[in-house]
C-alpha positions in Angstrom: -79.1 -3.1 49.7 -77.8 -5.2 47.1 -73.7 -6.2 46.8 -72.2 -5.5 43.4 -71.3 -8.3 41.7 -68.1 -9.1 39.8 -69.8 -9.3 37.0 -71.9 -6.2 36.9 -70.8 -3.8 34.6 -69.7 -0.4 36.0 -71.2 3.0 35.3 -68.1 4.0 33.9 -68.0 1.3 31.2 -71.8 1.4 30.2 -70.8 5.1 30.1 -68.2 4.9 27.6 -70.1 2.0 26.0 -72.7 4.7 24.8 -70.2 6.8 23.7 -68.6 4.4 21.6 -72.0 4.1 20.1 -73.3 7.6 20.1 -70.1 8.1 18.0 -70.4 5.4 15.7 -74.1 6.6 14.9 -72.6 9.6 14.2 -70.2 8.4 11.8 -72.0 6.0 10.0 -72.4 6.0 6.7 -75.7 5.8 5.1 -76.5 2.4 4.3 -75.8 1.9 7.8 -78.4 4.9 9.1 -81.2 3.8 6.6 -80.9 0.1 8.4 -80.8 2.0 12.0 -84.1 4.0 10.8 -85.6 0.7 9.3 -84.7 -1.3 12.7 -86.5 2.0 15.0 -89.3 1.6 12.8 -89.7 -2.1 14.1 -89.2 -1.2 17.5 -92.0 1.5 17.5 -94.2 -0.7 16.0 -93.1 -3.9 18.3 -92.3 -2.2 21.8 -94.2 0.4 24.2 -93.0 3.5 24.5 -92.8 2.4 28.4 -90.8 -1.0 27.3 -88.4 0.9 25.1 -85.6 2.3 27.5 -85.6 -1.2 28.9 -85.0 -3.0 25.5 -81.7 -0.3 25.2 -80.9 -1.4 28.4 -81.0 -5.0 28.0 -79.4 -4.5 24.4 -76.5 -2.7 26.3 -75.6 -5.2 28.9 -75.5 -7.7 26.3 -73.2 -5.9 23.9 -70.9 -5.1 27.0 -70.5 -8.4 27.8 -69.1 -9.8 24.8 -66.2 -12.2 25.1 -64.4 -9.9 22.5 -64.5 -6.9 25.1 -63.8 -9.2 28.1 -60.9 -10.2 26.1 -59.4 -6.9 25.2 -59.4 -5.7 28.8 -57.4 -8.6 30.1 -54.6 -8.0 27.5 -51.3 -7.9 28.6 -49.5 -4.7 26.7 -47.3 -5.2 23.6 -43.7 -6.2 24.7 -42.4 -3.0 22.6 -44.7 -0.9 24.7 -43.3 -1.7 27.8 -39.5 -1.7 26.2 -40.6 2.2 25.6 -42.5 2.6 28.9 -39.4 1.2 30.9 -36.8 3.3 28.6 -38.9 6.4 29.4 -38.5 5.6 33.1 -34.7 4.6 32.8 -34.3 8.2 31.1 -36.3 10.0 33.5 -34.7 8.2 36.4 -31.2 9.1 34.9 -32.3 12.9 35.0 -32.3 13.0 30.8 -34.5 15.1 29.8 -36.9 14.3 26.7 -36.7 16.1 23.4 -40.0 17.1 22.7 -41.1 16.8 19.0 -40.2 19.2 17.2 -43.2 21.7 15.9 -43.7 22.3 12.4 -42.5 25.4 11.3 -45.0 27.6 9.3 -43.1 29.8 7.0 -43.4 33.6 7.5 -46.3 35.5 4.9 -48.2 31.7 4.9 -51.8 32.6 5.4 -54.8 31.0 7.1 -57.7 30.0 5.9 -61.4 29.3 7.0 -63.3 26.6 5.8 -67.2 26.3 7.2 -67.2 22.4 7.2 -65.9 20.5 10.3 -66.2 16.8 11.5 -69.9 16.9 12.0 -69.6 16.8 8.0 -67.8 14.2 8.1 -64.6 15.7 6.8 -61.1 15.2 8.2 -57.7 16.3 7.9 -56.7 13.6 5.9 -59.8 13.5 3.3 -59.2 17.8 3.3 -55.5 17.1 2.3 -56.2 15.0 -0.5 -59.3 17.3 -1.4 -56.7 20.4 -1.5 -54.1 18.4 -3.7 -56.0 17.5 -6.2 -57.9 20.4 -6.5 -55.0 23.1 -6.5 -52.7 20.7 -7.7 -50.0 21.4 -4.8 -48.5 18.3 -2.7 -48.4 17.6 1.0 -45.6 19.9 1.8 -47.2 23.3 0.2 -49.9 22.4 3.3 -48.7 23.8 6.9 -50.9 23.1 8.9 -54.6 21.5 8.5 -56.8 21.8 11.7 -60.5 20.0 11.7 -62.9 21.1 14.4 -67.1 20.1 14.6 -68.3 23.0 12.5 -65.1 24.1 10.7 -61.6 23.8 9.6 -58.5 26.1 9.2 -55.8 25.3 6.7 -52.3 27.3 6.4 -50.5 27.5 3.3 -48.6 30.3 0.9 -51.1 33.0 0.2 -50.5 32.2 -3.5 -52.0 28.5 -2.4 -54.8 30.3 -0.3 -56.0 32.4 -3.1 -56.3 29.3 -5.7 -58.1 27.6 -3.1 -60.4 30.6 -2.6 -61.0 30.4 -6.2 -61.4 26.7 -6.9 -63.1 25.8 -3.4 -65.7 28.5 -2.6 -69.5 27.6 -3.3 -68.1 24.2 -4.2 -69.8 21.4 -2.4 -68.1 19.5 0.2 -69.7 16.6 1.7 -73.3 17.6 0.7 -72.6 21.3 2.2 -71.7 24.5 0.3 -68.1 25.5 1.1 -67.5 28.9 2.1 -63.9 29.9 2.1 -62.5 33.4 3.5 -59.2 34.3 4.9 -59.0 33.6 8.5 -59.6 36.5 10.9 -57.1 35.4 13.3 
């Protein structure tokens, strides 16, 4: 049996390597999938089917191997993270206890609403914020609480706020899908 190297990379790594692909595929835009289609096409027509999973392979190691990445693991952490790590410790050592941060407080008769676009959509609390501002004409604060999940988001506000967005959003499309907005049946 063969000894690892040093310089082998660990299944771990190659592991989280693919996910940091997988999830830039995902959220690429579509310049960048049209060149990804357009560089399978040369593959399939360049490569055996039997060949292909080595080519990832090779493709892999090399991209894991980068000075760039080599680099970022042998950083040292930011001297004002380690001020806060070692005032964390001094605290907990001392027997203070930490505040925790402090929830925001959803104001009673706000309702929720459901919203049948998520991440996979590409749509985010932030881009949903500004989508909800513009189009009811409210600002940041008149917004509880946004959350963004794969297939679908929830959004608190004032039910006055809920209903104009009911109005103004519904069979509107969102990121090339069809927005359905309902009250929330939580």
């Amino acid at each position: 049996m063969e000894k690892e190297t040093s310089t082998a990379l660990s299944e771990e790594s190659l592991a989280r390597r693919i996910a940091e692909i997988e999830q830039a595929i995902r959220s690429a835009d579509p310049a960048e999938l049209e060149e990804i289609e357009r560089i399978k096409g040369i593959i399939r027509k360049n490569v055996s089917i039997f060949r292909r999973v080595e080519i990832a392979a090779y493709f892999l190691m090399k991209s894991s191997r980068t000075p760039a990445r080599e680099e970022r693991r042998e950083r040292k952490p930011r001297p004002e993270r380690q001020e806060r790590k070692e005032r964390t410790e001094r605290s907990a050592e001392d027997g203070e206890k930490r505040e925790a941060k402090p929830e925001r407080v959803i104001p009673e008769g706000a309702k929720t609403l459901y919203l049948n676009i998520g991440k996979m959509k590409h749509l985010y609390a932030k881009d949903l914020s500004k989508l909800l501002q513009t189009e009811l004409e409210i600002t940041r604060d008149d917004i509880y609480l946004i959350r963004v999940h794969d297939k679908y988001s929830f959004v608190t506000m004032s039910e006055e706020n809920c209903n104009k967005a009911i109005e103004k959003l519904n069979n509107q499309a969102i990121n090339g899908r069809t927005a359905k907005v309902t009250y929330s049946e939580k």
